[in-house]
N, C-alpha and C positions, 0 to 999 in steps of 0.2 A: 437461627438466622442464616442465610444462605453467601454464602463464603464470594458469591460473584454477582455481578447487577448484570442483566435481561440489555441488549443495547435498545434502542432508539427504533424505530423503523422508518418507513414510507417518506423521507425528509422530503419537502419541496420546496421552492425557493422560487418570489416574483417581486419583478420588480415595481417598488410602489411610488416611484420616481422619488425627485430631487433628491440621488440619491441614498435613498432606500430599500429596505430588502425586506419582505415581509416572508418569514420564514412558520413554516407548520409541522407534525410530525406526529408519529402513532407511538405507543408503548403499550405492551403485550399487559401489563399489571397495574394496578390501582396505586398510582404514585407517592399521589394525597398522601393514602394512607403509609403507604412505606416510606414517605421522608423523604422521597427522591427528588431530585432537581436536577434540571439539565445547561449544559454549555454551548455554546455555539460557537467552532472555529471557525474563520477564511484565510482564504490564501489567493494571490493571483497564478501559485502553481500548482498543477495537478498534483507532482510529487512531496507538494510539503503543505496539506490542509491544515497541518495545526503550526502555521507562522502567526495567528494574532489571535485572542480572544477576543468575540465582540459584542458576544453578551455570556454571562454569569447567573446562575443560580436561579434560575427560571422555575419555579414552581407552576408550570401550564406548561400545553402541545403546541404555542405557535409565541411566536417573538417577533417586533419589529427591531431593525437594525440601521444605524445609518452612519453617516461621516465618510461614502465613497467620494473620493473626489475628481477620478478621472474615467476612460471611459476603457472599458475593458471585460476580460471573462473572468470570473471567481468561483471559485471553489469551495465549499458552505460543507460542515459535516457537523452530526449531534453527537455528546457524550451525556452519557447518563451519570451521575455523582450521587454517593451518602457515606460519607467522611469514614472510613478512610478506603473506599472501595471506588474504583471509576470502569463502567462499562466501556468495551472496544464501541468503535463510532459506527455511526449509520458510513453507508458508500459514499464518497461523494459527490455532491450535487453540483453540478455547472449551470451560471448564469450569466448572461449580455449584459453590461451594466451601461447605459450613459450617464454617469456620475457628475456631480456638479459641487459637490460639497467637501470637508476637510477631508485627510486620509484616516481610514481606519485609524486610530491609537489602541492598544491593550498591552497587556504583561505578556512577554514575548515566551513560548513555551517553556516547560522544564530540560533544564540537561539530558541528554543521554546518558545512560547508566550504562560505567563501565562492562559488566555481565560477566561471561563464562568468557575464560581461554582454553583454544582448543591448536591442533596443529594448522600452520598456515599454510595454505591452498597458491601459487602450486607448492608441491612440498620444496624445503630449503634449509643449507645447515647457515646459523647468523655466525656472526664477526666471533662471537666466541667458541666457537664449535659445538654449541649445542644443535636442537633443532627449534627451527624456527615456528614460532607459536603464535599466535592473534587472539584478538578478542570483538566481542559488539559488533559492529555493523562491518567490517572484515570478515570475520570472524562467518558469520550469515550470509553474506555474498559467496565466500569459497564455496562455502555446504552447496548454493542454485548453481552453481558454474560446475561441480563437481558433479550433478544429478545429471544438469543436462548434457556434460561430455561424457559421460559415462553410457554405454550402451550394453542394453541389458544381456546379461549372461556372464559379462565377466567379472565381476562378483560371486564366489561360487557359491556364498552364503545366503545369496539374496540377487537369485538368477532374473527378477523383476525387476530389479533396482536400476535405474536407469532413464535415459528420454529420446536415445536414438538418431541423436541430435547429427553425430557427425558420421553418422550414416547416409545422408541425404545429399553425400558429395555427389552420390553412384543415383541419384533421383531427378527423371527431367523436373526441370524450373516450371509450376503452374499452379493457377489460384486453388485446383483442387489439392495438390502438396500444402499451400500455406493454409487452409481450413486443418486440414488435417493433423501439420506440428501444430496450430496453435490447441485444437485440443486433446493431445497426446501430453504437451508441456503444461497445460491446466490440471491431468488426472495425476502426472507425475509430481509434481509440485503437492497439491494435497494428498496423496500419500502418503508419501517421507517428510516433508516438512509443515504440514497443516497445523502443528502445534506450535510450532515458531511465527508462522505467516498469514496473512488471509493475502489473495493474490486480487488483485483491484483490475487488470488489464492484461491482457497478452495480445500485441499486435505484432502482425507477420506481416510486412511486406517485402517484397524481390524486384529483383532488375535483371538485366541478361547473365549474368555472372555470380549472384550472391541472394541469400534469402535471409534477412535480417528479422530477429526476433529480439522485441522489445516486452519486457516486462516491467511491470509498476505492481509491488504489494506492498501492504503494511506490516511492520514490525510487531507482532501484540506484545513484545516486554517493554515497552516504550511508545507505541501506536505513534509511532513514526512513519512514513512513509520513504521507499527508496526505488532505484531504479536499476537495474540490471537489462545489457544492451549485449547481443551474441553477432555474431555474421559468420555466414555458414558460405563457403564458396561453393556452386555447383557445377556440374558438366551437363551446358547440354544436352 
């Protein structure tokens, strides 16, 4: 039996009024027969799709959903489940709601696991004169903030390691620079960290002064989502 579940694909998400949500989606394998069933999270935030379950144990590819009751954008992703394994989620889905009905109610996600401790980012000695060390979602932030200030070469180990990031002080300001960090910070990001992370968005915008890179991934030890925000000063 294979040690991981296949996620979800193609999720779509329409709205079937009085607030309702009529939700569809693909899977690569014959579910039926492998036992599997799926979950359906939402969220009103991009970075936290799994704030409420709102449907369980779905044995089929499409679900209806309902109890929105205001009017608003949601956030919809699938998990695939067979006890005690749960697939990473489909991407996910945005939808316009004009709601009319209760709020969402579900079992509010599982905790955070506290994880690995490693050294804290920037580095630092604590109160007791050791060195200071983090874990979980700290812990994960230093590693992107550490990638993306890091430019390559100086690392002697690992003359690639890097994203170039505060290089771009000596770069004029222009939409062709922001196409370009954002997919220099997508290949860096999946190569040193791809096993920690799946990267959901990298949005670059600038203004006369500064070229702000936003990213949003998800945690896969916790299929958490979180957000990491940069601002880069530039010369015109």
């Amino acid at each position: 039996m294979a040690a991981f579940l296949s996620s979800p694909d193609e999720l779509e998400a329409r709205d079937a009024g009085g607030g309702m949500v009529h939700l569809r989606w693909t899977y690569p394998q014959n579910f039926a027969a492998a036992q599997i069933v799926f979950d359906i999270f939402a969220s009103d935030d991009p970075t936290d799709a799994f704030r409420s379950r709102v449907a369980t144990d779905i044995a089929a590819l499409e679900t209806t959903v309902e109890g929105f009751d205001r009017t608003g954008t949601f956030y919809f992703v699938a998990v695939a489940k067979r006890a005690p394994l749960l697939s990473l989620p489909t991407r996910a889905v945005s939808l316009r709601l004009e709601a009319q009905q209760a709020p969402v109610s579900a079992p509010a996600a599982p905790a955070t696991p506290a994880g690995a401790t490693g050294l804290a980012f920037p580095f630092g000695i604590n109160v007791l004169g050791g060195v200071s060390a983090e874990g979980g979602s700290a812990l994960l932030r230093g590693k992107i903030l550490q990638l993306l200030l890091t430019s390559p070469g100086e690392r002697v180990n690992l003359p690639d390691y890097g994203a170039r990031l505060r290089d771009l002080v000596f770069d004029p300001n222009s939409d062709v620079l922001a196409a370009t960090t954002e997919f220099m910070i997508q290949r860096a990001l999946q190569k040193y960290l791809g096993d920690q992370i799946r990267v959901e968005q990298v949005a670059i915008t600038t203004d006369r002064e500064a070229l702000h890179v936003n990213i949003v991934y998800l945690r896969k030890s916790d299929l958490q989502f979180e957000r990491v925000r940069v601002g880069v000063p530039l010369i015109a």
